[in-house]
C-alpha positions in Angstrom: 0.8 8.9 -32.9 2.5 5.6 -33.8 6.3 4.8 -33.0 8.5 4.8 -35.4 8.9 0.7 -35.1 5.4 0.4 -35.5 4.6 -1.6 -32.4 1.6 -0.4 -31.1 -1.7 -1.1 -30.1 -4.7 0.1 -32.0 -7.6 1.8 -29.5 -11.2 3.3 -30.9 -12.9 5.8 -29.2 -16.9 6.4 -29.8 -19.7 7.6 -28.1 -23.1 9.1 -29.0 -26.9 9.0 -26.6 -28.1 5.7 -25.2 -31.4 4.3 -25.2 -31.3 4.3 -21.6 -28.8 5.5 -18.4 -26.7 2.4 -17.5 -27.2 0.7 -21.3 -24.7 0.3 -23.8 -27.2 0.1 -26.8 -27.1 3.5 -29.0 -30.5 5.4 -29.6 -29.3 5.9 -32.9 -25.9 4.1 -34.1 -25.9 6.5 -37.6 -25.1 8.9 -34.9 -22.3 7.1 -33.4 -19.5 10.4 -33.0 -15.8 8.6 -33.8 -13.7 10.2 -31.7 -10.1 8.6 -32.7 -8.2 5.4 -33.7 -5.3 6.2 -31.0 -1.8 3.7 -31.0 -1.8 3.1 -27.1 -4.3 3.5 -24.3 -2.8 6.4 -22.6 -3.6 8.7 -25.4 -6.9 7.1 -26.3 -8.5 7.6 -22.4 -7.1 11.2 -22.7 -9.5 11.5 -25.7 -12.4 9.7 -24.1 -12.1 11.5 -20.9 -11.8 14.5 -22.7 -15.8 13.9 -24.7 -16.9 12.8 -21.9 -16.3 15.7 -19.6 -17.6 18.1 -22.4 -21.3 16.0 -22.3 -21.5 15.8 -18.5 -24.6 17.5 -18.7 -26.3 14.8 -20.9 -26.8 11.9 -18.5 -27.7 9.7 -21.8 -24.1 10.4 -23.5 -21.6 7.6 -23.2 -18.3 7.1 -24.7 -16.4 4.0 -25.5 -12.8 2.9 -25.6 -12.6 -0.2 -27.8 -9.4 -2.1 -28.0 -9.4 -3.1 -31.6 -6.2 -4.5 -31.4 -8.3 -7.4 -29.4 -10.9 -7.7 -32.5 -7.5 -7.9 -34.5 -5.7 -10.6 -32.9 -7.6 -12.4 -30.2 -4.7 -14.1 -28.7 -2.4 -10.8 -27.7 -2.1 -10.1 -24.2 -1.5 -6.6 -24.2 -3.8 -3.8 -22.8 
């Protein structure tokens, strides 16, 4: 959850079956599981560790954190 100044910075969390063990290319992306948007990085690896402990078993499985406050503004420094 966002502070109440509204400083934060936006993270994506997604995941779904690769092609192949060690890729990062999606068998199928319309299958792509969105896990969160998440306002810091703390919160968002909680939820990523969290997926990805619960498909351990499925060696193809791979989740993502994506720091979309990157694809927002290129030129901020923040994690």
């Amino acid at each position: 959850m966002a502070d109440q100044t509204g400083d934060y910075l936006l993270h994506l969390v997604i995941g779904g079956e690769l092609k192949q063990v060690g890729g990062q290319e999606f068998r199928d992306p319309s299958r792509v599981e969105f896990v969160g948007a998440f306002s810091n990085y703390e919160t968002a690896r909680t939820a990523w560790k969290a997926r990805a402990q619960a498909t351990v078993d499925n060696a193809l499985m791979r989740y993502f954190i994506l720091h979309a406050h990157r694809l927002l503004d290129p030129t901020h420094d923040g994690l």
